[in-house]
N, C-alpha and C positions, 0 to 999 in steps of 0.2 A: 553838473551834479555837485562840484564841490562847493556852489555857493551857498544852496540851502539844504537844511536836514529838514525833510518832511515827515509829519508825523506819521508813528503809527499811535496808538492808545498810549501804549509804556513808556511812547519816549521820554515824556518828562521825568518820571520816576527813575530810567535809569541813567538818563545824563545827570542828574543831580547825585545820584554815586560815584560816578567814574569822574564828576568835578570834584567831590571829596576827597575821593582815594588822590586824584592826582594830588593834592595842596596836601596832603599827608604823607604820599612817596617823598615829594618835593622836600619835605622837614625833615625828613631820615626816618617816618614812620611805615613801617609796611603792613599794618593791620591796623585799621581803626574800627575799635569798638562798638563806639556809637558817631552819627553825625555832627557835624560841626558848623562844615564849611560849608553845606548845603540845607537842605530841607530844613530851611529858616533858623536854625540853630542854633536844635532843641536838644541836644541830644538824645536822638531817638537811636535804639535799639536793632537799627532795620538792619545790620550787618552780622548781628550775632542769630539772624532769625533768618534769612534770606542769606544765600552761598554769594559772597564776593569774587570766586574765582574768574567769571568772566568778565568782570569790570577791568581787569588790571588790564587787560591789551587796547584798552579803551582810555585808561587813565594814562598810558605811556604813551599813545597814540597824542593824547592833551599836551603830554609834559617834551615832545617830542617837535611838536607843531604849535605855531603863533597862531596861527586858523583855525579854532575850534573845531570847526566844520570838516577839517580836511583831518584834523587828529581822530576826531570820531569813525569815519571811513576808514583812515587809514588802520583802527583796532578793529571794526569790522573784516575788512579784508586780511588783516592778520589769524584774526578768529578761524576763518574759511579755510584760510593755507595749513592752520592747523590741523583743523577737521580733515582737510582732504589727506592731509601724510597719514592721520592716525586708519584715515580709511583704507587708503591706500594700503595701508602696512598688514592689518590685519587679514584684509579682503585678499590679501596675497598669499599670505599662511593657508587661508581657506581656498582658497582657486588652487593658487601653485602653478596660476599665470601672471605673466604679466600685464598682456592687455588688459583680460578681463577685470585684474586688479586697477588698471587705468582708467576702465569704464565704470565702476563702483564708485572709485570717489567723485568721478564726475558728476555721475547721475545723481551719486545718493546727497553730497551736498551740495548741489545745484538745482536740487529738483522744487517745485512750483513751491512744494508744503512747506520745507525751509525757508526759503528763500521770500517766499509771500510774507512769514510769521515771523520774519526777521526785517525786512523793510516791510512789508505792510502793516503790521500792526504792532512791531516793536518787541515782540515775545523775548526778549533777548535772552535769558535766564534759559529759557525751555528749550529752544534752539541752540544754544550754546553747548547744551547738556548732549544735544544728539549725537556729540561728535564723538563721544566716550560710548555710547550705545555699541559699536564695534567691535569694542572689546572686551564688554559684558557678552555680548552673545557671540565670538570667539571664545574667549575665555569656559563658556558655559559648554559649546562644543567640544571646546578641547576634554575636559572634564570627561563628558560624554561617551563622545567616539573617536578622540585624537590622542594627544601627544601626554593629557592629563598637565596641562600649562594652568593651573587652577590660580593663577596672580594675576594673569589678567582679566579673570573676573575681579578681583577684590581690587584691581587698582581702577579699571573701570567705572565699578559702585563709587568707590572711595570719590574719587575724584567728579561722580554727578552729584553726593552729597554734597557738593564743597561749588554747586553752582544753583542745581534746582531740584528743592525737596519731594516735590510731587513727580518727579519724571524719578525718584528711587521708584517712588509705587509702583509706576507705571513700570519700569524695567525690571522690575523686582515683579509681576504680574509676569509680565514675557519670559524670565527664565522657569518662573512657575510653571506653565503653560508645557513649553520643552522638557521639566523632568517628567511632569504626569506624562507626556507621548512616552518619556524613554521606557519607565516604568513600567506601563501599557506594553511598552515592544520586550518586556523583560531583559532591558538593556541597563538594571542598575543594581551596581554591587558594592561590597562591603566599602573599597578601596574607593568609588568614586564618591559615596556618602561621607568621607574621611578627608576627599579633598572640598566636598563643598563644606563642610565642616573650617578647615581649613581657612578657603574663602572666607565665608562669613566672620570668623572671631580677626583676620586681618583686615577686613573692612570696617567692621566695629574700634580698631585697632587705629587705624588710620583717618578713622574721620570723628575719633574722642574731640579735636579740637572744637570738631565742629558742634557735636554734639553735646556738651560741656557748655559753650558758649547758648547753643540752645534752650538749655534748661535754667541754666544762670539767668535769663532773661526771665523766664518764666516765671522765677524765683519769687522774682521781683514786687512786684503787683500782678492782680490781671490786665492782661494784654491785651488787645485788638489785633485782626489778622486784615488777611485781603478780603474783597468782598465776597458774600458766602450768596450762594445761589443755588434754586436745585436742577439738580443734573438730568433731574424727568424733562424739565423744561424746555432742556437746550439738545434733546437729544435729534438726529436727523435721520430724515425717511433716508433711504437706498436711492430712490430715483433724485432727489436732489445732488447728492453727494456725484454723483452720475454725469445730472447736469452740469451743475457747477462746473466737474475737472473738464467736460466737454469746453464749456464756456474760460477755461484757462484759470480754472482755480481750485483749491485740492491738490486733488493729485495731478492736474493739466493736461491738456491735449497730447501732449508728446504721450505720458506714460499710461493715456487710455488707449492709444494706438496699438503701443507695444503689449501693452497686455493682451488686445484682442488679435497679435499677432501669435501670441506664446499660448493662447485659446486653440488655434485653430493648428499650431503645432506641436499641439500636448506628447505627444509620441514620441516629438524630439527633446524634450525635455529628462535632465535626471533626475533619478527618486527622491535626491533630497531637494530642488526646486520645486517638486512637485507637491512635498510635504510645504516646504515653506508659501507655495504657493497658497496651499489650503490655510496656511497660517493668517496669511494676508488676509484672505477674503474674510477668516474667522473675524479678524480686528476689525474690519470695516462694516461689518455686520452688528461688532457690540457696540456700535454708538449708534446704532439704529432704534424703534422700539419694538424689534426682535427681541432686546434685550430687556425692555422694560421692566419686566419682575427685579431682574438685579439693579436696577438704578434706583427704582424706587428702597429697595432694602438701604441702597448708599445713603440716599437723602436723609435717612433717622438714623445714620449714625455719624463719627465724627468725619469720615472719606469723604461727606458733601462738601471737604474743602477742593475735589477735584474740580468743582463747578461746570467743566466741559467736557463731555465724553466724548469729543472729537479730537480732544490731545492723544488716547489711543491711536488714530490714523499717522503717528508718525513711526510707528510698530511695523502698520501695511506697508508704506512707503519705505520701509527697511526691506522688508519680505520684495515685496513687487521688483525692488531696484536689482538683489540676486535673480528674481526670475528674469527682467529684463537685460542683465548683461549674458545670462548663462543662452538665453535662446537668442539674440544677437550674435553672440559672439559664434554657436553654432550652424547658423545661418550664412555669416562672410565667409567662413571657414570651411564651407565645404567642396569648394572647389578652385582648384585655382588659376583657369583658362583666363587669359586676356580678357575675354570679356566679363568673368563674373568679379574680376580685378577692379572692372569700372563700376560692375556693379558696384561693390563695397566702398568705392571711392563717392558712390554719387549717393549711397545710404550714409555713411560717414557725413556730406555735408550738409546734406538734406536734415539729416538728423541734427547737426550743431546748429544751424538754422533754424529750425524749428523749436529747439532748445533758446536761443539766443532769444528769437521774439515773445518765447512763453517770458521769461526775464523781464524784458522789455516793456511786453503788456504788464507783470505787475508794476515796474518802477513808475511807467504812466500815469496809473489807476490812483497810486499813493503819491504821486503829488499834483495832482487834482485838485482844485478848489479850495486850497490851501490858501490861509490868512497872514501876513504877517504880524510877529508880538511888537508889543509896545511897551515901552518902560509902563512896570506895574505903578501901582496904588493903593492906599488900605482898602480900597472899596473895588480895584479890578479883580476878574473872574481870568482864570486862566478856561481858554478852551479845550471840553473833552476831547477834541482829535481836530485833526482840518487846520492846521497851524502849521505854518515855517520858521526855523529858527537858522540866521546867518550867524557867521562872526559875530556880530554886533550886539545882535540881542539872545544870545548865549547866555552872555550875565545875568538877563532878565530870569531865564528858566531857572538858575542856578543859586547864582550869588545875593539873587535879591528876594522877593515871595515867591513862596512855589505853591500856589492851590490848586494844584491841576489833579491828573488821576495818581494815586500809592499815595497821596501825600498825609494822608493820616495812619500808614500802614503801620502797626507795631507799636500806635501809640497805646497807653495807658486806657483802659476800657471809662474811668473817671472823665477823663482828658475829654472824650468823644461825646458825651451826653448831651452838651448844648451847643449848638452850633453857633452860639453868640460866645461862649470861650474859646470852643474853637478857633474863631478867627481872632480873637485878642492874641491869642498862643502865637499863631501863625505871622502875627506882626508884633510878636515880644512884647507886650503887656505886661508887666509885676503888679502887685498889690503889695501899696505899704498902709498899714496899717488899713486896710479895706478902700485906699483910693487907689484910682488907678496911675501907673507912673509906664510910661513908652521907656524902654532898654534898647540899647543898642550896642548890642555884644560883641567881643572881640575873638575868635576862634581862636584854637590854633589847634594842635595833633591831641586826641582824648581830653580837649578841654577848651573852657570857656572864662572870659573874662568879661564883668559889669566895670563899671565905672560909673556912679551914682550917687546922688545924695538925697538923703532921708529928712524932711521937716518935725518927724514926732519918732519917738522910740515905740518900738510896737515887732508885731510880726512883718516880715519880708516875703512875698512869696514869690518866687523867681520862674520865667519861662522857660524854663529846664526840668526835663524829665525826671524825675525820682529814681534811684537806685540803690541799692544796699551797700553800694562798689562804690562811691562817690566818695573823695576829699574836698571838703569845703574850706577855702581860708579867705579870712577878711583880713582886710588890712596884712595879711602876711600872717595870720594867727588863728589856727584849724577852728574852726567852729562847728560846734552839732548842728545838725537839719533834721526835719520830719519830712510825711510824705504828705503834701497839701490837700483838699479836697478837689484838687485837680489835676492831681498825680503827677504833682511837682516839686521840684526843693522848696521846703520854706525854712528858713532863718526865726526862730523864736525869739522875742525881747529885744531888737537888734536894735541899739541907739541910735541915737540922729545924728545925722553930720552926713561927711563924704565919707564914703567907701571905695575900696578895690577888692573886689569878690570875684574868687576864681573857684570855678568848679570844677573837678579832676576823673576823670575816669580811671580806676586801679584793678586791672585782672584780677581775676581769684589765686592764688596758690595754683588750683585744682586748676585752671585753665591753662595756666604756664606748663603744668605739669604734662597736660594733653594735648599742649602745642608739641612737649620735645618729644610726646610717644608716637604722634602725629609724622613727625620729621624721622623717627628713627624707622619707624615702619614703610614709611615712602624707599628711603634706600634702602632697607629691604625689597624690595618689590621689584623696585630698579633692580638691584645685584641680580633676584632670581632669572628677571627679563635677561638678564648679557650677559651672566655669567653661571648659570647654572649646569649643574652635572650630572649625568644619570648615573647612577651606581644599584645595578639590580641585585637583591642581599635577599635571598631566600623564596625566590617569585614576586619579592616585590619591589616599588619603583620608590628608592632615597634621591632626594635635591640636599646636595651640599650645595655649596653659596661661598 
């Protein structure tokens, strides 16, 4: 496995950030703004528009390992060990077992849906985000009907802003979902409106950097996003989704099993698996066209960027994974003669077994019929999917063109119009004076360097993204720029001769400013997490810190 990374869709899009990020950790930079070192470098935008947090155990995994290929697994499998303590930890607050806390992180990230959409098709951003789902909906209980721990919702939010924008929705939908039941059950009062209150203005709080950098992009020109599709489209019957997990995809033969185990022992189950159970089923049903009326409302308005209403199913797969360790674990645990000892012993392997191979069938599946790359060319096509990348030809995805899928994400909406600019952009084209002149730029941390010479004095226009944040100097001596009709730097009146033009990326004020409110709020959060103190003042509950 460590020889080749097979594709899923995203791969190429997201190894070409976690090679960025690493050649900018490497320079002593820990946030880059825009692209440099990767996605042909252009300075695109895709880092202030798209959450970087989980590139960086990707990008350390690179800076960490000579083998490409073994540094990417190796921040995958970091990513995982992640997820599973944060699962681990929360699922334990809620059980107030241990086992059952054991079998949560297992199952919940190890289960088919993860795990397919992480090596099969490369989701990594959305997948990434799941691990923080925990502790939005810990955090949301607590509020609720616990301990009123109202920070681990807002470090949860915070922290899936800060990897995948559309999974806020989607969890921001799932705590919706939970106050309308509580509401319903007349389980909400002044104090617990006061701490989602709370929540909310420290999540706003904490994820200013992100959202700062967000709109500063926007600022900019108009943008381009991911592709937009509509969601009536791709919506799925119930009998497929059925099939599929039968045939080990979805939610997988293991946790169809278990379910129709925890069916036929409803009885044994408690009231709140039984709600969350109904929860589950509720999510797997609205990417059906049960739901139809509501997807089509999605489609005319701007939420058609969810594109797939199957990324709710990772909602059930939270839901199902508490119903299948609560009636599991009631099941071993009911007796404990020698022989139901062996039982549990021979359900336990039978189970990791069957666990093991659903894994194994996806890792198969995705690298199947897979191509290897070839150093590119102006005129090579990178393949939509079905490709292997070694050691070797790493650089080809990365360091050299990248035309594969994302790779126009976030460009300039000018930029996109003609597919014959396009790919001039993508192999660093300039226009001097309206001929065309090949660049060949020099990166480094929020910035670019030409080396060039001009035969006529005239306009410059460079393959570089436009921005209002740009420092341009020539020859060492700042120069004004516009924004080209290709939604690029251009150089007005720029003489002839040799040049050295370097273009600079500069934060806002206002983005600095919501990095350090960013960071002051995080320890916040942390202190409340480990050191907080109840002091009850008048029937009601103070956190000193």
């Amino acid at each position: 496995m460590s020889k080749n990374l097979y594709t899923g869709i995203d791969m190429g899009f997201h190894l070409n950030r976690a090679y960025d990020l690493a050649k900018n950790l490497k320079n002593g930079n820990i946030f880059p703004f825009i692209t440099t070192y990767s996605f042909n470098h252009l300075g695109a935008q895709i880092n202030m528009a798209y959450g970087l947090l989980p590139v960086y155990p990707l990008a350390i995994g690179l800076i960490l390992f000579k083998n490409s290929v073994i540094g990417i697994y190796f921040g995958i499998g970091l990513i995982q060990v992640i997820s599973a303590l944060l699962s681990y930890y929360c699922s334990l607050k809620y059980f107030k077992n241990y086992q059952k806390a054991f079998f949560f992180a297992l199952i919940y990230i190890y289960s088919i849906f993860n795990f397919s959409f992480m090596i099969g098709s490369f989701s990594f951003g959305e997948i990434s985000a799941t691990a923080f789902l925990p502790l939005i909906v810990y955090g949301t209980y607590s509020i609720l009907y616990g301990k009123n721990e109202w920070w681990y919702l807002a470090m949860g939010m915070s922290l899936t802003f800060y990897s995948h924008l559309l999974s806020v929705l989607i969890y921001s939908i799932f705590v919706l979902v939970i106050l309308i039941l509580s509401i319903v059950d007349n389980n909400f009062t002044v104090q617990k409106f006061k701490s989602f209150l709370y929540a909310i203005i420290s999540t706003i709080l904490m994820s200013s950097f992100y959202m700062v950098n967000f709109f500063t992009m926007l600022s900019d020109q108009k943008m381009s996003s991911t592709m937009v599709v509509n969601t009536t489209a791709n919506e799925m019957k119930l009998s497929n989704i059925i099939i599929q997990s039968l045939d080990n995809e979805l939610f997988g033969t293991f946790f169809i099993l278990i379910i129709i185990v925890a069916l036929i022992n409803w009885n044994k189950l408690s009231n709140n698996s039984k709600i969350i159970f109904i929860l589950g089923s509720f999510f797997t049903c609205f990417v059906t066209p049960f739901f139809d009326f509501f997807w089509k409302i999605i489609d005319k308005t701007p939420l058609k960027m969810i594109q797939f209403p199957y990324r709710f199913l990772v909602l059930s797969t939270f839901c199902f994974t508490i119903v299948i360790v609560d009636i599991t674990t009631t099941l071993i645990n009911r007796s404990n003669t020698s022989k139901v000892q062996l039982f549990k012993s021979s359900i336990l392997i039978c189970g990791l077994l069957l666990a093991t191979l659903s894994w194994s069938t996806t890792f198969i599946r995705t690298k199947s019929n897979n191509v290897a790359l070839t150093k590119p060319t102006l005129s090579s096509q990178l393949p939509f999917n079905n490709y292997k990348v070694d050691a070797t030809t790493f650089k080809y995805l990365t360091n050299y063109y990248y035309n594969g899928v994302g790779d126009t994400d976030y460009w300039p909406v000018k930029s996109i119009k003609s597919s014959y600019q396009k790919d001039k952009l993508k192999h660093n084209f300039a226009y001097s004076s309206n001929k065309e002149l090949l660049t060949h730029p020099i990166a480094s941390s929020n910035k670019v360097t030409y080396v060039l010479k001009t035969n006529n004095s005239g306009d410059l226009d460079l393959p570089f993204f436009y921005s209002k944040n740009l420092k341009v100097l020539v020859n060492g001596k700042k120069y004004t720029y516009e924004n080209s009709n290709r939604g690029t730097v251009k150089l007005v009146t720029l003489p002839k001769g040799l040049h050295t033009i370097r273009i600079l990326y500069q934060p806002t004020v206002i983005s600095r400013i919501a990095a350090l409110l960013s960071i002051i709020t995080f320890i916040y959060l942390i202190n409340c997490i480990l050191l907080h103190k109840k002091i009850r003042e008048n029937g009601s509950v103070k956190y000193f810190v």
